[in-house]
Structure formats: structure tokens, C-alpha cells
C-alpha positions as a Markdown table, in Angstrom:
| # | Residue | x | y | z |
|---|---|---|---|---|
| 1 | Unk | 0.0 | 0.0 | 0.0 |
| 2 | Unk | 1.3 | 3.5 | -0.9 |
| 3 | Unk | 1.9 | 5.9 | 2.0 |
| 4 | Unk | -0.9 | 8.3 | 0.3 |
| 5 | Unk | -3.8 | 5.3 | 0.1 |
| 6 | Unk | -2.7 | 4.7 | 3.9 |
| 7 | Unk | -3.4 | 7.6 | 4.6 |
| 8 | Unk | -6.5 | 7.9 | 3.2 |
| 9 | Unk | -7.7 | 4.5 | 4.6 |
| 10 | Unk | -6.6 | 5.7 | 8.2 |
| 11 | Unk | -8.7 | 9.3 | 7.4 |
| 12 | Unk | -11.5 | 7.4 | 6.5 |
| 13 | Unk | -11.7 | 5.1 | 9.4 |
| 14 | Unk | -11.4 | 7.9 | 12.1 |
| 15 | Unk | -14.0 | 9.6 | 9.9 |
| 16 | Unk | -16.2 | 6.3 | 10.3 |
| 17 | Unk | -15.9 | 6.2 | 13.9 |
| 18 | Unk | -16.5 | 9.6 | 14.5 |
| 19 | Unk | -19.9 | 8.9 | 12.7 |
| 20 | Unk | -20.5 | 6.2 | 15.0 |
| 21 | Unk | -19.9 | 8.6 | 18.3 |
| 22 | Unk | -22.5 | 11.0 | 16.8 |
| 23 | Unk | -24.9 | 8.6 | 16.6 |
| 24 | Unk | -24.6 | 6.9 | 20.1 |
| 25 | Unk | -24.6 | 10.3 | 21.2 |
| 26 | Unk | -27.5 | 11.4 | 19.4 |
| 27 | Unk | -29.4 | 8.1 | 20.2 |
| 28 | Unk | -28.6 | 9.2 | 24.2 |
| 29 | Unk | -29.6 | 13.0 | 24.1 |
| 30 | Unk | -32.8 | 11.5 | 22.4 |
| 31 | Unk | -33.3 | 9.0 | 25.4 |
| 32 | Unk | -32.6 | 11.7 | 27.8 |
| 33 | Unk | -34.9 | 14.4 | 26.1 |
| 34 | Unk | -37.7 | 11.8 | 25.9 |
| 35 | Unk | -36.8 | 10.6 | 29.4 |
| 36 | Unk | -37.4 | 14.6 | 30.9 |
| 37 | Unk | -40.3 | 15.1 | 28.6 |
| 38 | Unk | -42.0 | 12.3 | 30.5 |
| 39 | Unk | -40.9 | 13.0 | 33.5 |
| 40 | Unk | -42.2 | 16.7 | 33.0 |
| 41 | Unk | -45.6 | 15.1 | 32.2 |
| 42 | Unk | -46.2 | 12.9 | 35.0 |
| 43 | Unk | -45.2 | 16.2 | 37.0 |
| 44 | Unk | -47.8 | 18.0 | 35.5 |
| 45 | Unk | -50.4 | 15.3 | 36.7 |
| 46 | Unk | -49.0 | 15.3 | 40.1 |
| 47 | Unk | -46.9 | 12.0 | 40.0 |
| 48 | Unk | -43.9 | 13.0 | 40.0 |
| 49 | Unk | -43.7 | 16.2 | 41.3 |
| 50 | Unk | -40.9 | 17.6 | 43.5 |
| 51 | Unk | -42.0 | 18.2 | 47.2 |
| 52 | Unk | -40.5 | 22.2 | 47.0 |
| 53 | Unk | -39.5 | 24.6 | 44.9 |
| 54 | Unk | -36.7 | 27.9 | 45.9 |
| 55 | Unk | -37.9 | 30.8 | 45.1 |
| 56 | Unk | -35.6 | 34.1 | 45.1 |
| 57 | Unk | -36.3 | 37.0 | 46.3 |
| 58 | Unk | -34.8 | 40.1 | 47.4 |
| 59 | Unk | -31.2 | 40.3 | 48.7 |
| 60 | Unk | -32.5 | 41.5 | 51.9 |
| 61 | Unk | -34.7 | 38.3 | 51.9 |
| 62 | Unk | -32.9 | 35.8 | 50.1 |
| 63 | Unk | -34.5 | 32.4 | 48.9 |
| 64 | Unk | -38.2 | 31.3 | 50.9 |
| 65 | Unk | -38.9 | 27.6 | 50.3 |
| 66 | Unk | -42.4 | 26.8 | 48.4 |
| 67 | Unk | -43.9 | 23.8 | 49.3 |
| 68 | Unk | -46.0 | 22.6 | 46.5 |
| 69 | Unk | -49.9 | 21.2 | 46.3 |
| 70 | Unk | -51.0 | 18.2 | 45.2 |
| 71 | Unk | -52.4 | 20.2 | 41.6 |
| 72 | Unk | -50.1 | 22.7 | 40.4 |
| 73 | Unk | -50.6 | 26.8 | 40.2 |
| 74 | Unk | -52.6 | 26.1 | 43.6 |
| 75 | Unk | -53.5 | 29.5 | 45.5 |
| 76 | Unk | -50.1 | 30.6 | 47.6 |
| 77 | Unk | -49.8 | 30.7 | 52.0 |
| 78 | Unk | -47.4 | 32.5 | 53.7 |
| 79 | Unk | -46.9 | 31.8 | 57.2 |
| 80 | Unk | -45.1 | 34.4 | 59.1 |
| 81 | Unk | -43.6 | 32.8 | 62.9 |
| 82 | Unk | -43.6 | 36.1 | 64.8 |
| 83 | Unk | -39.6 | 37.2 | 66.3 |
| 84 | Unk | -36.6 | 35.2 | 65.7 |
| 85 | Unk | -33.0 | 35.9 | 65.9 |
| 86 | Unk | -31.9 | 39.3 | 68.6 |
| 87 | Unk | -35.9 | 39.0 | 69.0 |
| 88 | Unk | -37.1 | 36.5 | 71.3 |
| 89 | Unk | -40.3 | 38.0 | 71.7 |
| 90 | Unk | -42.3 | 37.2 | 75.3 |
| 91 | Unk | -40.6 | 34.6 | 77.6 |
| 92 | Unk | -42.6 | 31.9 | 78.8 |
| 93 | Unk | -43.7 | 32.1 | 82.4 |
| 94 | Unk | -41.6 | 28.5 | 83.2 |
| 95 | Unk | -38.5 | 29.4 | 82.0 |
| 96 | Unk | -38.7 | 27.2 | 79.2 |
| 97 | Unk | -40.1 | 28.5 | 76.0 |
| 98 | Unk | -39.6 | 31.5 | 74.0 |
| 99 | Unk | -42.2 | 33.4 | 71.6 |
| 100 | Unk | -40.3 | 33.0 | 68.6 |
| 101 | Unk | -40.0 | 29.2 | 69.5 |
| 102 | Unk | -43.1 | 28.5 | 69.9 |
| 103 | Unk | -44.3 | 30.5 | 66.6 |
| 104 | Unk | -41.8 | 28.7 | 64.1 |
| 105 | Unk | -42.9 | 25.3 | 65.7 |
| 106 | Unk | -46.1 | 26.5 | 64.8 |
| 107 | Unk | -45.4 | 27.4 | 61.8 |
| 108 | Unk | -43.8 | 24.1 | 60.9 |
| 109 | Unk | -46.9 | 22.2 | 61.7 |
| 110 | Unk | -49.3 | 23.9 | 60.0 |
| 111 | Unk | -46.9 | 24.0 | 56.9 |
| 112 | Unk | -47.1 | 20.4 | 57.2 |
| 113 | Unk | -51.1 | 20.0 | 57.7 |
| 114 | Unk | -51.0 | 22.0 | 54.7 |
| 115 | Unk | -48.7 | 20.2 | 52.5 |
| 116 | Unk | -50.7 | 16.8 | 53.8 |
| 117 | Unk | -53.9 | 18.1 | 52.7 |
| 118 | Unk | -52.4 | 19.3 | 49.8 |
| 119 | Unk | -54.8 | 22.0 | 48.4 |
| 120 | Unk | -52.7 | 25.2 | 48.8 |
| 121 | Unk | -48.9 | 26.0 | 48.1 |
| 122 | Unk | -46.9 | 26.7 | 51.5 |
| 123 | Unk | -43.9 | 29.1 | 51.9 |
| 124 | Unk | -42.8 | 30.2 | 55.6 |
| 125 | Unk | -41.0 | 33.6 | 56.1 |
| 126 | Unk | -38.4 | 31.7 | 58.3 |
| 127 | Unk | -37.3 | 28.8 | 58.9 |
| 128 | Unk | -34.8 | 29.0 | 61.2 |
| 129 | Unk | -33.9 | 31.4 | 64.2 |
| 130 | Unk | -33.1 | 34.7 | 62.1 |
| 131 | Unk | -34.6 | 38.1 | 62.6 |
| 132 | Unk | -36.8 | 39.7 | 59.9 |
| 133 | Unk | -37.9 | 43.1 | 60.3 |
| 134 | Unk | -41.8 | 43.6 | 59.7 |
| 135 | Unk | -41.5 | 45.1 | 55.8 |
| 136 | Unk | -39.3 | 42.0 | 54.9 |
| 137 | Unk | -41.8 | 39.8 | 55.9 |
| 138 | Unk | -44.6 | 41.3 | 54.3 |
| 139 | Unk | -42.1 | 41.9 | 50.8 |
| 140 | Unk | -42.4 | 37.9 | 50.6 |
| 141 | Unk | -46.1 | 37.7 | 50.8 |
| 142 | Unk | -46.5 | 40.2 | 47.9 |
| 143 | Unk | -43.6 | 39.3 | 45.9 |
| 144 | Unk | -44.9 | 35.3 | 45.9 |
| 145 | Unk | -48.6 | 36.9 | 45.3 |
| 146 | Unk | -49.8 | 35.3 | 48.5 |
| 147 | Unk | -53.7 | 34.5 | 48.6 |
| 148 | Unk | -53.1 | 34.5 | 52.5 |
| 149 | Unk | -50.5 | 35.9 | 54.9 |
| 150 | Unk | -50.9 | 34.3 | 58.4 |
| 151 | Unk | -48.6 | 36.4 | 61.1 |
| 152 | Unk | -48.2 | 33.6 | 64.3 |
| 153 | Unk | -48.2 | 35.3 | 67.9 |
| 154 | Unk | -48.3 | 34.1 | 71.7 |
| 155 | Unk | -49.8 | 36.7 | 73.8 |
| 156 | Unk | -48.0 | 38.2 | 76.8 |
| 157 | Unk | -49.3 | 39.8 | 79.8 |
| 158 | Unk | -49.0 | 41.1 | 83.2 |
| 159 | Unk | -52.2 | 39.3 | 84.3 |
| 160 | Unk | -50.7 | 36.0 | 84.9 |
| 161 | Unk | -54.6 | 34.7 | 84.5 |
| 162 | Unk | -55.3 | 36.1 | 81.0 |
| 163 | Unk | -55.4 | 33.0 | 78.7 |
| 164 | Unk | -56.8 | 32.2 | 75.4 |
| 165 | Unk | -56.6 | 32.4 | 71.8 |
| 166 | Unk | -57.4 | 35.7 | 69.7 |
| 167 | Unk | -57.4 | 36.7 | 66.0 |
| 168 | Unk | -56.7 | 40.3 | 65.2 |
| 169 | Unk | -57.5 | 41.1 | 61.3 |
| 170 | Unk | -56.4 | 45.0 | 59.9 |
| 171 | Unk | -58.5 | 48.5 | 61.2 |
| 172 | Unk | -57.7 | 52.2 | 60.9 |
| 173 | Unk | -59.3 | 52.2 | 64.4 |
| 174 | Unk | -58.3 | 49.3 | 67.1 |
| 175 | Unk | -61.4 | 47.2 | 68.1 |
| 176 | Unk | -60.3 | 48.1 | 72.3 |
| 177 | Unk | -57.5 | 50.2 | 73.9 |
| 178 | Unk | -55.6 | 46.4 | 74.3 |
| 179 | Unk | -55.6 | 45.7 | 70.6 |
| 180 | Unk | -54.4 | 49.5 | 70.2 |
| 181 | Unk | -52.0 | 48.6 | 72.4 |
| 182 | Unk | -50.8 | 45.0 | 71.1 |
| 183 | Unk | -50.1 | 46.7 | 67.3 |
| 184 | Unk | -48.2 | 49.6 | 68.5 |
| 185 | Unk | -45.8 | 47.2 | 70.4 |
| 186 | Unk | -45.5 | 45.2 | 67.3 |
| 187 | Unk | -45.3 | 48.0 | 65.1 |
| 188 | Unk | -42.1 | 49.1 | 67.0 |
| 189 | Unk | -40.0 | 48.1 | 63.9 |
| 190 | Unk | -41.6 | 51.1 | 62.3 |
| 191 | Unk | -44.7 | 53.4 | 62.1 |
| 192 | Unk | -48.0 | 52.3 | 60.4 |
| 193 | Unk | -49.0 | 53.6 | 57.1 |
| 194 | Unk | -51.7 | 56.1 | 57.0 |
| 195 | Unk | -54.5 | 54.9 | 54.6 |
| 196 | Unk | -56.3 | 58.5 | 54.4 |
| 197 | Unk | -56.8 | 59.4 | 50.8 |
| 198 | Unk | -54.4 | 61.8 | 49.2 |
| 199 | Unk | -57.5 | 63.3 | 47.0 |
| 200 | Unk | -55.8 | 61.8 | 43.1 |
| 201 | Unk | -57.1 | 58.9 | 41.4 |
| 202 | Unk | -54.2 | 56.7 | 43.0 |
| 203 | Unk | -55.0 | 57.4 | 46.0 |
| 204 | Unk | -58.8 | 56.7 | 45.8 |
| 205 | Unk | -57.9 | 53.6 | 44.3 |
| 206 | Unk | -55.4 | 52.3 | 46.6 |
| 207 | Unk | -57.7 | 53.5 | 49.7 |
| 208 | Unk | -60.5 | 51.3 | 48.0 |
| 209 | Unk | -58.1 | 48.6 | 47.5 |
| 210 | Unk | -57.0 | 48.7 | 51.3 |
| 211 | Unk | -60.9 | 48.6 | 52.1 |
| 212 | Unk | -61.0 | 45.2 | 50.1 |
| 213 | Unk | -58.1 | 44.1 | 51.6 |
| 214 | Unk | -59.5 | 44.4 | 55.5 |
| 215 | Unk | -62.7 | 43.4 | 54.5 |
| 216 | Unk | -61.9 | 40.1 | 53.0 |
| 217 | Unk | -59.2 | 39.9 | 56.1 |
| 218 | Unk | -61.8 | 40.3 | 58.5 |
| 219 | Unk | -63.7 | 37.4 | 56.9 |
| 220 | Unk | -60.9 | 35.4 | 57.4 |
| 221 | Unk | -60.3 | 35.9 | 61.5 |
| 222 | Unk | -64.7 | 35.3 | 61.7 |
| 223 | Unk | -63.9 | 32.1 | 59.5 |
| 224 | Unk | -60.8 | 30.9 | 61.8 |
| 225 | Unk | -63.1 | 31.9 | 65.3 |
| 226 | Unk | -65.8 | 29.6 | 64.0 |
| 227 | Unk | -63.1 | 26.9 | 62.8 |
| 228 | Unk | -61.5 | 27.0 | 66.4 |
| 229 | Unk | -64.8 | 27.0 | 69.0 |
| 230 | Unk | -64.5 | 24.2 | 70.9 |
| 231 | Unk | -61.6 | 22.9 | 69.8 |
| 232 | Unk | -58.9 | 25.2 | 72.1 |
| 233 | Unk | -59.9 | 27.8 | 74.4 |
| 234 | Unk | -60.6 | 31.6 | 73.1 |
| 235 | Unk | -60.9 | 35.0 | 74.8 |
| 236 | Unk | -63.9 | 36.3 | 75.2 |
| 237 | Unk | -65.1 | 38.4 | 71.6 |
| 238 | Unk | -62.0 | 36.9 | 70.2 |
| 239 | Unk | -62.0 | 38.7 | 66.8 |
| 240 | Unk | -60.3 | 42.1 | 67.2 |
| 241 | Unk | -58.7 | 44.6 | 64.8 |
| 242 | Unk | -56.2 | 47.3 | 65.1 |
| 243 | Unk | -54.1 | 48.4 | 62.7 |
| 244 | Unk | -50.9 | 46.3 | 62.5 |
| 245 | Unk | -47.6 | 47.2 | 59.9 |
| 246 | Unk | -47.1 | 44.0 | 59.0 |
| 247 | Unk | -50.7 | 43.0 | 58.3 |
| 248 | Unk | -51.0 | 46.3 | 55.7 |
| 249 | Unk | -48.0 | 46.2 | 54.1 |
| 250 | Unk | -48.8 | 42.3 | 53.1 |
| 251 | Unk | -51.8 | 43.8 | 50.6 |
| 252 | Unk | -53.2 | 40.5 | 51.0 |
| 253 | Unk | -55.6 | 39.5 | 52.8 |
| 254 | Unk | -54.3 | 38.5 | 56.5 |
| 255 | Unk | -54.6 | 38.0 | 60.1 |
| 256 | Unk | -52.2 | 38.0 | 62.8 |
| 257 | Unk | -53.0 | 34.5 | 65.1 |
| 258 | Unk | -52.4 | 35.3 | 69.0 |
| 259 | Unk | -52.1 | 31.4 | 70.3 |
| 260 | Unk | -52.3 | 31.9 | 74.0 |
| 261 | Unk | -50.6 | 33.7 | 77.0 |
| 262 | Unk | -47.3 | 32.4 | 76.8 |
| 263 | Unk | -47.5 | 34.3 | 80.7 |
| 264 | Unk | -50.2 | 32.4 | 81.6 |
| 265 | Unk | -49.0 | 28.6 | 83.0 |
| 266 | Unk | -51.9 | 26.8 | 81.8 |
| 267 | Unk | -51.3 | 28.3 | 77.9 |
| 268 | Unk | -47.5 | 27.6 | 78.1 |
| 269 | Unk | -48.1 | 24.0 | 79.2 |
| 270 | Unk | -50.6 | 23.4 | 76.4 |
| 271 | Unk | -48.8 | 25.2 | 73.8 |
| 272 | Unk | -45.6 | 22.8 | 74.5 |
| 273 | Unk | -48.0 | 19.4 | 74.3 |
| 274 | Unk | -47.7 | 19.0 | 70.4 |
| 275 | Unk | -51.1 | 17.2 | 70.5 |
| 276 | Unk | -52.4 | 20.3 | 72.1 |
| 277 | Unk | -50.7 | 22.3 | 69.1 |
| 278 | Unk | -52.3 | 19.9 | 66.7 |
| 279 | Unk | -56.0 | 21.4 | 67.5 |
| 280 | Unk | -54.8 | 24.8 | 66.7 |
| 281 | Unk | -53.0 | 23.6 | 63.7 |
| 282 | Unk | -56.2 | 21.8 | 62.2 |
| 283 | Unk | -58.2 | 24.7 | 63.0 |
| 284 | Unk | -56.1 | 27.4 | 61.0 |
| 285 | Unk | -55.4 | 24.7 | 57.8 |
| 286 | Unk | -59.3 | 24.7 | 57.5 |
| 287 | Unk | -59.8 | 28.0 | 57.7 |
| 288 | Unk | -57.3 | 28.5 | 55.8 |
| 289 | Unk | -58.5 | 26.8 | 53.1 |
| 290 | Unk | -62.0 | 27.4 | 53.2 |
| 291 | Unk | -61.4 | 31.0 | 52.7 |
| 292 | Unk | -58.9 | 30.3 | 49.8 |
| 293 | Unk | -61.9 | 28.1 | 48.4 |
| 294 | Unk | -64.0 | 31.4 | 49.0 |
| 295 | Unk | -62.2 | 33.4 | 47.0 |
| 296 | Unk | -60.5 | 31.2 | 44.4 |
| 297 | Unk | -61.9 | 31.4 | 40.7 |
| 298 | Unk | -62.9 | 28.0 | 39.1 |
């Protein structure tokens, strides 16, 4: 064999195998690409769906885990554990609890009733010890277009006989001097908004938008009373309003959940018997949902 037909026997056999590569490669994206688009389609029945998603948000937030329904594009929770971090909120009357605790163990559960039943997505605004002031926390409700925020509380007083559960949805005017009193201590991150009309079209707009906003929030707390008589104890006329930050800045519609007197023994005790907890959690998942039902569109 001549050195030129060598060569052009050894050119054509690399150029032969090289053929061959591009094929098995080929046949394997194929595979792969058929492989993900059935994957993908189970997902989108609900068979094979991932149990969360990360969303991003904001550098001063960061990423809030979405837990996902059972159908996706379901309606959105946020649930907000009151505290954390350099803010411990109330101490517990034993010695051994802490508001902000108590709240994220809350918080957990009911994401978790939630996620169970399956019929709404779940995102909490912590999950771990960290401090968020009241702004961030109502950034992630509207930046994830949240169909609920649910800000979790344990009430604190100098009474150590005050007990029970109450549900405080958004006013211009507090309910009682107490409820005045309970939303300026948790506005201390920052003062309320005014909601007074600024005379333009804007402003008539937002003010009606607000109105919606405490209206269907109101509905809401009477939906979570009626959910939760007889199944843990509440304070007398347990609906109450006042106008908390956190609550109007979420422009959803929302209630802030005080679970008890973390100062009262009997509360504490109950509220660190996790089948104690699991009353209160059951309560707020169906009121939850059944005012998500309420207002979704089918």
C-alpha cells in the first residue's frame, strides 16, 4: 500500500468512527430528552412532582422555600412565625419556652397539615432562628402573590390569669385600647401607614383597595373563630382589629394569630403538648383553606 492510500484508509476510518460517536450520542440525548419530557408530564399530573421549589427573592430576603400542592398553580400561603433571631419576643412564664419558638414550631406544623392536605402552596417567612424586620416579611407575601398571609403570635401579659386564643385582622381604628395597644408594640420596627386618601385617582384607588383588603381579612379571623370554638380555648369576643404594619403592608388578605398567653401557665403547658398544638394547627389549615376556596376562581 502507498503511504498516500494509507493515509487515506486511516482518514476514512477515524472519519467512520466519528460517525459512530455522533450517533450513540445522538441516540442518548434523544433518550434523555424523551426521558425529561415524561418526566415533566407525569409532574404535571402530580406524579412525579418535587416536594418544593426555591424561590428568590430580594437580597434582603434571600430564597423562601415553596412547598408545592398536590395540583399545580394552587393559590399561595405565607406563614409568618412572629420574632426570631436578637428578638425573642415574650418569655414563657416557666422558663422554658420563648415566643419566637413556639411561633416557628407553629409554623412548621401547619406548613405540614397544609402540604398533607395538599390543596394550597406553603412558603414560611423563616425557617430557622433569624430576625426579619416587619417590611421584609410582608415583601415575601407580595412578591410570591400570596392568597393569604398568616402572622403567628403568643400573647404576653401582666395578668398572669389572662389566657386564650385571639385573631386580630387590619382597622384604621383598634377594636379596644388592648388591641391599640398590642399593634403599637408590634409596630415598634416602624410606624403604620396612613390609609387617608391623598385626594388623586391613585390614592382613591389604593384607599379602596385597602378597604377590600380588610374586609376580606376580616372574613378570614370570623372564618378561623368559628373553625376554632370548641376545639382550644378563646378569649372572650375573640375577633379584634387594630391596625398592625405587618398586616397592611402584606396587601393581601391577612390576620395576625395570637395562640395563647405564653404568661399564663396553663397556655404555656398546652402550647408545648404538640397534640395540644395539633387542635390549633387543624383549625387554621381549614380556615385557611376554606377561605382560599372562598375566593379562588374556578
Amino acid at each position: 500500500m502507498t503511504e498516500a492510500k494509507r493515509r487515506r484508509a486511516v482518514a476514512g476510518a477515524a472519519f467512520s468512527l466519528a460517525g459512530v460517536l455522533i450517533a450513540i450520542m445522538a441516540l442518548g440525548t434523544s433518550q434523555r430528552g424523551d426521558a425529561a419530557s415524561d418526566a415533566q408530564s407525569r409532574a404535571l399530573l402530580g406524579e412525579a412532582r418535587p416536594n418544593s421549589v426555591t424561590v428568590e427573592l430580594s437580597p434582603a430576603v434571600g430564597e423562601v422555600k415553596l412547598t408545592e400542592a398536590k395540583t399545580p398553580g394552587r393559590p399561595i400561603v405565607v406563614i409568618d412565625p412572629g420574632h426570631g433571631g436578637r428578638d425573642p419576643g415574650a418569655p414563657g412564664v416557666s422558663g422554658n419556652s420563648t415566643e419566637k419558638d413556639l411561633t416557628l414550631t407553629l409554623a412548621r406544623e401547619l406548613r405540614a397539615e397544609l402540604a398533607e392536605r395538599g390543596r394550597v402552596r406553603v412558603a414560611l417567612t423563616r425557617e430557622d432562628d433569624r430576625y426579619l424586620t416587619l417590611d421584609q416579611r410582608a415583601e415575601i407575601a407580595r412578591k410570591l402573590g400570596a392568597s393569604v398571609y398568616l402572622s403567628l403570635h403568643i400573647d404576653s401579659a401582666p395578668n398572669p390569669l389572662a389566657r386564650g386564643a385571639t385573631i386580630y385582622s387590619l382597622s384604621d381604628v383598634a377594636s379596644d385600647s388592648e388591641a391599640a395597644r398590642l399593634a403599637a408594640r408590634e409596630n415598634k420596627a416602624g410606624d403604620a401607614l396612613s390609609s387617608a386618601a391623598d385626594g388623586s385617582v391613585r390614592g382613591m384607588l389604593s384607599d379602596l383597595a385597602l378597604r377590600e383588603q380588610m374586609n376580606a381579612s376580616a372574613s378570614l379571623a370570623e372564618r378561623l373563630v368559628r373553625k376554632s370554638s370548641g376545639r382550644y380555648l378563646l378569649r372572650p369576643e375573640p375577633h379584634r382589629f387594630a391596625d398592625f404594619r405587618v398586616l397592611r403592608r402584606a396587601e393581601v388578605p391577612a390576620v395576625l394569630f395570637e395562640a395563647g398567653y405564653i404568661s399564663n401557665a396553663d397556655d404555656e403547658a398546652l402550647l408545648l403538648m404538640s397534640d395540644k398544638r395539633e387542635q390549633i394547627v387543624v383549625a387554621l389549615a381549614q380556615a385557611i383553606e376554606a377561605d382560599v376556596a372562598s375566593r379562588t376562581v374556578r
